[in-house]
C-alpha positions, -999 to +999 in steps of 0.1 A: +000+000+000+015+035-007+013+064+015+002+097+014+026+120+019+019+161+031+050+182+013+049+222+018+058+239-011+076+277-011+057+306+008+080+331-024+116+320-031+119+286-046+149+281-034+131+271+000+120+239-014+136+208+001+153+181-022+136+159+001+101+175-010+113+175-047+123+136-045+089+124-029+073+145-055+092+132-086+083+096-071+049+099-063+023+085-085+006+115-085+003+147-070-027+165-053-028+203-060-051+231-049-045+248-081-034+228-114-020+259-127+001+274-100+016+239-094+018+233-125+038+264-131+062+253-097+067+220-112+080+232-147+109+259-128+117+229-103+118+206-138+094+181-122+075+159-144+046+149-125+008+140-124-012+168-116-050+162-098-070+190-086-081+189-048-092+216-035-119+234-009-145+231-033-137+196-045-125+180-016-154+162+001-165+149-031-133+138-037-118+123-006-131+087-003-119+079-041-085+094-030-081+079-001-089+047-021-066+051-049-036+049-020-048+018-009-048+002-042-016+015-053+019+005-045+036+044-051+030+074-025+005+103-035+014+135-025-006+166-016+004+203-019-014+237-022-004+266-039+022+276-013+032+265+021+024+234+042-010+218+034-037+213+061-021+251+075-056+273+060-056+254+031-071+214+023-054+188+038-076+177+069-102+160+056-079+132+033-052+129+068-085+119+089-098+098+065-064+082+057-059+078+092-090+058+095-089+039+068-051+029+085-033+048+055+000+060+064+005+095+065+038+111+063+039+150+071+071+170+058+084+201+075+089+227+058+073+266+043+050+279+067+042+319+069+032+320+105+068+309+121+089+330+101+067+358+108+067+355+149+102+354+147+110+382+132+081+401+151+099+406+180+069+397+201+073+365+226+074+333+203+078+306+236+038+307+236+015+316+209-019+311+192-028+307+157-061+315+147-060+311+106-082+336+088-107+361+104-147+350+086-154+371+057-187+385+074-204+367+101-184+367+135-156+386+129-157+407+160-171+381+182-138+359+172-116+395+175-134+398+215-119+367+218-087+381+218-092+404+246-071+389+274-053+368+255-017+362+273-001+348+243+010+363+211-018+361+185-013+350+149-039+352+115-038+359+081-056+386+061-056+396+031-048+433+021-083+448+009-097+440+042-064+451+061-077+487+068-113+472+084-094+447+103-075+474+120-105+494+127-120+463+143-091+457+164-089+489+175-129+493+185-123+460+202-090+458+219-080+494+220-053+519+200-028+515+220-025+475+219+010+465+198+008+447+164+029+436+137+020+433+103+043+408+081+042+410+043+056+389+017+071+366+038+101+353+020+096+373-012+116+401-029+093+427-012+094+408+027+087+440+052+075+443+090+055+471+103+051+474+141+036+497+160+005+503+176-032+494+166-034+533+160+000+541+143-003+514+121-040+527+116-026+561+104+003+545+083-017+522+060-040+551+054-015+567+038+004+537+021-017+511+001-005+475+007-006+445-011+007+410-012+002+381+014+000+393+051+002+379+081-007+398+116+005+395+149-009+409+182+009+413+212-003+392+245-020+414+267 
């Protein structure tokens, strides 16, 4: 029986890929992508030939029981990726390691690209203890999950995305106070990689008057 095997893929620079990750892709029988084309596009610069099968949030309950499946009758590992970073981290993944895990299918997880650890570190707030809460909901309890936050002791960690960066901070602020200290991580890894700290207010007043964009990551202080 074959495996399934989780490999992270690069957050921005390629050269962060692991020739451990690149050998159990170029041995796999196929790989599992959250987008055909961005993988695709990976595996061409990394000169990978592989096969390429779309699973993905929308996909993925339809699609895990045939998957999961397909290891068992197969001698050769499948791997799973999406577009960047370590799958199963706010992206697909959980769903095929429980049911692989059930059905007593191996599961092989490899470290690797991950925005959220890089981005503590180079914070500067305390990385010995710290939460990480994924994505804020589009609509529906944004503020109740922010109220959450309140009297947190430990360093808080989520991802946003730039368009809703300025509302986010407006949240915060309504809901923790100005004064709290936050860091916003950008481009982690990339040619453009910057930190901006401050407080909930400065960094308010900053992006107000400097548009961002790129992939962000936000850390909060503990209280």
């Amino acid at each position: 029986m074959g495996k399934l095997i989780l490999v992270p893929t690069p957050i921005g620079n390629i050269e962060d890929i692991s020739n451990r990750a690149k050998q159990c892709i170029s041995s796999a029988v196929k790989v599992l992508a959250e987008d055909t084309r961005v993988t695709g596009k990976l595996m061409k610069l990394l000169g990978l030939k592989v096969k390429l099968e779309s699973f993905h949030m929308h996909n993925e309950h339809l699609k895990v029981n045939h998957v999961v499946e397909n290891i068992k009758d197969n001698d050769l590992d499948t791997v799973l990726v999406c577009d960047a970073g370590t799958p199963g981290i706010s992206d697909p993944g959980y769903l095929l390691v429980r049911k692989c895990i059930q059905e007593e299918v191996l599961v092989e997880a490899l470290p690797g690209p991950t925005a959220l650890i890089p981005a503590i570190v180079g914070s500067g707030f305390p990385s010995d203890r710290f939460i990480f809460d994924g994505f804020l909901p589009l609509k529906k309890g944004r503020k109740s999950r922010i109220s959450e936050w309140q009297h947190e002791k430990r360093t808080i960690i989520f991802y946003e995305s730039p368009h809703r960066l300025m509302r986010c901070l407006k949240e915060m602020k309504d809901i923790l106070g100005g004064n709290r200290s936050i860091c916003v991580a950008r481009e982690i890894s990339k040619l453009y990689e910057t930190y901006h700290r401050g407080t909930i207010d400065e960094l308010i007043f900053y992006f107000s008057e400097n548009e961002i964009k790129g992939e962000l990551v936000i850390l909060i202080s503990q209280k």
